[in-house]
ZADO-1210 file (C-alpha; in nm, 4 decimals, padded with zeros to 6 digits):
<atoms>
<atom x="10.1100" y="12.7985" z="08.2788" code="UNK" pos="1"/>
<atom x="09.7091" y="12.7410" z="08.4010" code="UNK" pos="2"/>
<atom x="09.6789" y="12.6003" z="08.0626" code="UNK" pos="3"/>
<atom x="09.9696" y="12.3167" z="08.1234" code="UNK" pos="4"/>
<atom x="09.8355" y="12.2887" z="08.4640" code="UNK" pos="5"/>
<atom x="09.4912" y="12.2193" z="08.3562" code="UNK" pos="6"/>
<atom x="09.5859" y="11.9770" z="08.0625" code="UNK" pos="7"/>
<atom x="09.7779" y="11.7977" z="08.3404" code="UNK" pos="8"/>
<atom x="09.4976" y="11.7640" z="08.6043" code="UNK" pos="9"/>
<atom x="09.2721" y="11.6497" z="08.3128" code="UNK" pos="10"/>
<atom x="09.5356" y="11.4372" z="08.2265" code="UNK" pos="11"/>
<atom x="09.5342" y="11.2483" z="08.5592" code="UNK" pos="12"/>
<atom x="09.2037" y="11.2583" z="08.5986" code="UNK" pos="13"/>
<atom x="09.1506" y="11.0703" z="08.2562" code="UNK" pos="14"/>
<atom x="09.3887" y="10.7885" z="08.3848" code="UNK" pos="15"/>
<atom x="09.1929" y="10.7776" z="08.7221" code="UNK" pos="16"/>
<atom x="08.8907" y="10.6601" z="08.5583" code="UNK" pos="17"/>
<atom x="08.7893" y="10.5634" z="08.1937" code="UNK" pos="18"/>
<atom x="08.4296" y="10.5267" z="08.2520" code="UNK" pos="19"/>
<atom x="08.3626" y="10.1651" z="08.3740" code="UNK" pos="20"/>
<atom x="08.4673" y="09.9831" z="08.6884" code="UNK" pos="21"/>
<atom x="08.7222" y="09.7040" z="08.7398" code="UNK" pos="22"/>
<atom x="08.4022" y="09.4827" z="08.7932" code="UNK" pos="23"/>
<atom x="08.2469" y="09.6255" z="08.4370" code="UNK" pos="24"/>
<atom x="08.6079" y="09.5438" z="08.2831" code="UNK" pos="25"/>
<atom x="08.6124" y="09.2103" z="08.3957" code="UNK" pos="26"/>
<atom x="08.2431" y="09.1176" z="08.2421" code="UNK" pos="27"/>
<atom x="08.3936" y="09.2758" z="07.8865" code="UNK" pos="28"/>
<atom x="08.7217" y="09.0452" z="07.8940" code="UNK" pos="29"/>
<atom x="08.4784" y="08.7895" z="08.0220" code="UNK" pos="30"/>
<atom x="08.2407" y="08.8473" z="07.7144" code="UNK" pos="31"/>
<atom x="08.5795" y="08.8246" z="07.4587" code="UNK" pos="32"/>
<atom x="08.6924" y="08.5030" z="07.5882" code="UNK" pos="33"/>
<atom x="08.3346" y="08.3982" z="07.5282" code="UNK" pos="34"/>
<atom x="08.2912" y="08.5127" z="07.1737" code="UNK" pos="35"/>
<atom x="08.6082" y="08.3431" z="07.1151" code="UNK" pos="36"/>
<atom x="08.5183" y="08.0076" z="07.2843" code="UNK" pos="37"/>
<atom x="08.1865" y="08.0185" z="07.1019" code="UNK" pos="38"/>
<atom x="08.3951" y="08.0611" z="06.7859" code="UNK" pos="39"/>
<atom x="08.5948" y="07.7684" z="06.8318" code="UNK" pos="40"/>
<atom x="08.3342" y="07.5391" z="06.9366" code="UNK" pos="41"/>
<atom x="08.1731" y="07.2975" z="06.7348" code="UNK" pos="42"/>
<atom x="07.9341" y="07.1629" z="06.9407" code="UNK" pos="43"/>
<atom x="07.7469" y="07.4503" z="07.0208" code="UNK" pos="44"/>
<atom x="07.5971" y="07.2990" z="07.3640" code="UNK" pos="45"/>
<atom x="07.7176" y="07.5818" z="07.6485" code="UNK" pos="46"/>
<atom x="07.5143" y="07.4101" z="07.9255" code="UNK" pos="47"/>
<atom x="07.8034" y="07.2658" z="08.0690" code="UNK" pos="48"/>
<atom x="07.9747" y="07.5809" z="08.1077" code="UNK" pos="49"/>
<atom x="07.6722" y="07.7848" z="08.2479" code="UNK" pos="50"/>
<atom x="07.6785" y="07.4923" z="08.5067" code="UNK" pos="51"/>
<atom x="08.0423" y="07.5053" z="08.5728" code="UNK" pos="52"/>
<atom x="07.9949" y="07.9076" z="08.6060" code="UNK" pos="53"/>
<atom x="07.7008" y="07.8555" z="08.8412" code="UNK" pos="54"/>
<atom x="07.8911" y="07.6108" z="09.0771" code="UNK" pos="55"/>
<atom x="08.1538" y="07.8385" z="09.1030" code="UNK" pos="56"/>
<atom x="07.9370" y="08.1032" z="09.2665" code="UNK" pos="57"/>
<atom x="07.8926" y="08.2077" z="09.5946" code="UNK" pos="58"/>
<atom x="07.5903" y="08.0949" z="09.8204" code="UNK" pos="59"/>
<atom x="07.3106" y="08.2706" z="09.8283" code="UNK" pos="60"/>
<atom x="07.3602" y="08.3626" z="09.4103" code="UNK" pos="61"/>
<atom x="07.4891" y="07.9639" z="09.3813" code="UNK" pos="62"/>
<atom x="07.0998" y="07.7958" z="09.4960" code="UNK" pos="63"/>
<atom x="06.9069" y="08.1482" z="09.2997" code="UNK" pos="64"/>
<atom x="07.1036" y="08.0532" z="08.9754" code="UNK" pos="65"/>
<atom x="07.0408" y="07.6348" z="09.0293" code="UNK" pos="66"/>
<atom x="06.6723" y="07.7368" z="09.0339" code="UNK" pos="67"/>
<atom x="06.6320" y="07.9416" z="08.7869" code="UNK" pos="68"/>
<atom x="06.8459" y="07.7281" z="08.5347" code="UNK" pos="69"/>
<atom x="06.5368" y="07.4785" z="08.6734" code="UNK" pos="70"/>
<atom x="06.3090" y="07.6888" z="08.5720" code="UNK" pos="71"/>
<atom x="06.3989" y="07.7958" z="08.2053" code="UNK" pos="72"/>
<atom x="06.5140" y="07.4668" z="08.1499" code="UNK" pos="73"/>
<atom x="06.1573" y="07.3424" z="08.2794" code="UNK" pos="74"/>
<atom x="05.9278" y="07.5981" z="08.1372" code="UNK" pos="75"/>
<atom x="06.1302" y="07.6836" z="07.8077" code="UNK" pos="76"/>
<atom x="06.3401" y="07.3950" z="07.6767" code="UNK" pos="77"/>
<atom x="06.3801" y="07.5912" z="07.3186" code="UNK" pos="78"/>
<atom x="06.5925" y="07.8392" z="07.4711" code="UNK" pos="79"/>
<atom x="07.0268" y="07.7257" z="07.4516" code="UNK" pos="80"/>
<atom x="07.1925" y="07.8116" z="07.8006" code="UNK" pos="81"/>
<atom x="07.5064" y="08.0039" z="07.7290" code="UNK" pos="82"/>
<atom x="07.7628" y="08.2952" z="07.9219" code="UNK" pos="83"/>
<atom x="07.6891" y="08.6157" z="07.8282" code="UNK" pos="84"/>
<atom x="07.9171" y="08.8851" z="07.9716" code="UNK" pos="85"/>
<atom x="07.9816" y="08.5826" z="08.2481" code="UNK" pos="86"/>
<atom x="07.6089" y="08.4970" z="08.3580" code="UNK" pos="87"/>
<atom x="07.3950" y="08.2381" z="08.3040" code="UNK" pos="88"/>
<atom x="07.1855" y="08.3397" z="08.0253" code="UNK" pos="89"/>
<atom x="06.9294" y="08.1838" z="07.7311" code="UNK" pos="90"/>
<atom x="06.9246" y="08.2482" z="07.3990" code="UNK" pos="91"/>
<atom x="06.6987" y="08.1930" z="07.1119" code="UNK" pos="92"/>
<atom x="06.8574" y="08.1857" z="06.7603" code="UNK" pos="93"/>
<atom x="07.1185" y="08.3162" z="06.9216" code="UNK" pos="94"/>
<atom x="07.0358" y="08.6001" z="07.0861" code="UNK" pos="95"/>
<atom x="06.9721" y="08.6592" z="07.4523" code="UNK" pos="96"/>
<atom x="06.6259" y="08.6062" z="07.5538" code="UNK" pos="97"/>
<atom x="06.6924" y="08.6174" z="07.9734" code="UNK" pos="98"/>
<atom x="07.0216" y="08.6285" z="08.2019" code="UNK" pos="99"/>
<atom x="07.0690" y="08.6000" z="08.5697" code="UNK" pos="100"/>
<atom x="07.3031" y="08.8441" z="08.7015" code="UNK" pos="101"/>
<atom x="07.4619" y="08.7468" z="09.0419" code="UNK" pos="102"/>
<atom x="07.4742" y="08.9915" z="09.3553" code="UNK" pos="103"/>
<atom x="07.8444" y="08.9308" z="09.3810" code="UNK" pos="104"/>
<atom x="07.9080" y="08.9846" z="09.0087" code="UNK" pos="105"/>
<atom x="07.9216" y="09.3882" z="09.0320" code="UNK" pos="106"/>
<atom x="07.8654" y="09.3936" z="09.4510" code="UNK" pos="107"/>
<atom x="07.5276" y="09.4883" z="09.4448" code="UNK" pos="108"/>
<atom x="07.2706" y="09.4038" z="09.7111" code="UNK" pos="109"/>
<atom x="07.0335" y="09.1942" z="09.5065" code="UNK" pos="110"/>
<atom x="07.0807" y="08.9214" z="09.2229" code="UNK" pos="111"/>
<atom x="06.8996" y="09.0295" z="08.8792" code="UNK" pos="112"/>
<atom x="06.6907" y="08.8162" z="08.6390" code="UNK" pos="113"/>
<atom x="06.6633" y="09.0353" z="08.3510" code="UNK" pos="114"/>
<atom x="06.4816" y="09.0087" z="07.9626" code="UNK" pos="115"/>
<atom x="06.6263" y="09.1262" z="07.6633" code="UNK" pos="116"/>
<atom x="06.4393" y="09.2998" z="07.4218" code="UNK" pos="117"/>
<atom x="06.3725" y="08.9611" z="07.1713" code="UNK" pos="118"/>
<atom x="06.1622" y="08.8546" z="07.4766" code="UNK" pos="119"/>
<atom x="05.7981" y="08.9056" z="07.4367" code="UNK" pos="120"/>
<atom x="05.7018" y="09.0280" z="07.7353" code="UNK" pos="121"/>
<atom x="05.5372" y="09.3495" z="07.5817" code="UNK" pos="122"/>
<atom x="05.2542" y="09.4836" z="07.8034" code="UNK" pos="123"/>
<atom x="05.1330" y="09.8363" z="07.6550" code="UNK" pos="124"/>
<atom x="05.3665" y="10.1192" z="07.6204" code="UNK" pos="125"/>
<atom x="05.5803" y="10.0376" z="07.9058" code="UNK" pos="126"/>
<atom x="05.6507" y="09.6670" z="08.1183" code="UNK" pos="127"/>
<atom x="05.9208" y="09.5472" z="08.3447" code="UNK" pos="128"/>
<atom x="06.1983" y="09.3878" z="08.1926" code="UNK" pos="129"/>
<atom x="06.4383" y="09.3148" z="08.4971" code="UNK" pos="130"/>
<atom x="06.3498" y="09.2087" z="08.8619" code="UNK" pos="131"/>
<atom x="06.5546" y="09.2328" z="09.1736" code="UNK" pos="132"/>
<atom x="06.5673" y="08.8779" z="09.3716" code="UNK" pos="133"/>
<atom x="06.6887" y="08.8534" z="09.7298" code="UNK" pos="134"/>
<atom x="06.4846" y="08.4859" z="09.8170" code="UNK" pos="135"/>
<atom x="06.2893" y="08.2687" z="09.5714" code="UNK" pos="136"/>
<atom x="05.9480" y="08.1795" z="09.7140" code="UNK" pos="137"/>
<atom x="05.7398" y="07.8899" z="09.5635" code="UNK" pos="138"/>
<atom x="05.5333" y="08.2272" z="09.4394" code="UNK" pos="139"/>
<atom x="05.7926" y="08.3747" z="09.2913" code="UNK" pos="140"/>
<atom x="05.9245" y="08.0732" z="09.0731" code="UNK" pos="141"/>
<atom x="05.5978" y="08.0154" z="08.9771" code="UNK" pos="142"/>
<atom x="05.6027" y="08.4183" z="08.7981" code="UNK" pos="143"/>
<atom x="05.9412" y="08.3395" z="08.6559" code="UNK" pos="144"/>
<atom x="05.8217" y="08.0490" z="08.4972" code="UNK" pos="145"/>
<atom x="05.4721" y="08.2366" z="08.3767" code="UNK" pos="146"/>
<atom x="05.7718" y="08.4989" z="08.2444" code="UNK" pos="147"/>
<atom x="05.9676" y="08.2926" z="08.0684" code="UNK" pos="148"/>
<atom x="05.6493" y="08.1267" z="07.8820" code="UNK" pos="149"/>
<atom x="05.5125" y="08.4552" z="07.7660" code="UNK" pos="150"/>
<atom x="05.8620" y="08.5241" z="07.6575" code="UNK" pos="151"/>
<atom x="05.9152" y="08.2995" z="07.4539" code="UNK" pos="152"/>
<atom x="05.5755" y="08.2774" z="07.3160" code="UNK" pos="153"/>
</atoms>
């Protein structure tokens, strides 16, 4: 009888939670619709999309992910704008160079700009390769444009 017991607790407790959040499952089903967009298109040009994403945002991500679209677009016109996982993000050949992850996206108290690992931002044996953004001074979208040089350098 413990042994049904336990089995049943276990049970419950593996339809309680399956290891990600609603907000997690979202970005995923987000992510398939955008593989399978991507698949059907033949144009290949996403821009429009990341700006229809970014306009549906929420002030203050909304103005955070204007400027930094500026500033990629600006400072690394190479690099194809396109959703990944439901963010603004840049690619080269196809594979995501930098993203901007809204605050509101998984409820977290500061927006993310984030580099993937085909970004050359290697500094020694260890750099930064995400950064927290709350406000963007004229000093810090300066960095994020020195960033996204060196990345894509």
């Amino acid at each position: 009888m413990a042994t049904t017991k336990s089995a049943a607790k276990t049970a419950k407790a593996a339809e309680k939670y399956d290891g990600f959040t609603d907000d997690e499952r979202a970005a995923m089903k987000e992510r398939a619709k955008e593989l399978k967009s991507a698949r059907r298109s033949t144009k290949g040009d996403e821009e429009p999309a990341v700006l229809a994403k970014i306009a549906e945002m929420q002030e203050p991500d909304r103005t955070r992910a204007e400027r930094i679209h500026a500033i990629v677009r600006a400072n690394a016109p190479q690099l194809a704008p396109k959703l990944w996982y439901g963010m603004p993000a840049y690619a080269r050949d196809g594979k995501v160079l930098c993203f901007y992850q809204a605050a509101q996206k998984f409820n977290t108290r500061y927006a993310t700009l984030g580099f993937n690992d085909v970004a050359d931002l290697d500094d020694g044996t260890m750099w930064p390769t995400a950064f927290a953004l709350t406000e963007l001074s004229p000093a810090d979208e300066a960095m994020i444009g020195e960033l996204v040089k060196k990345a894509v350098s």
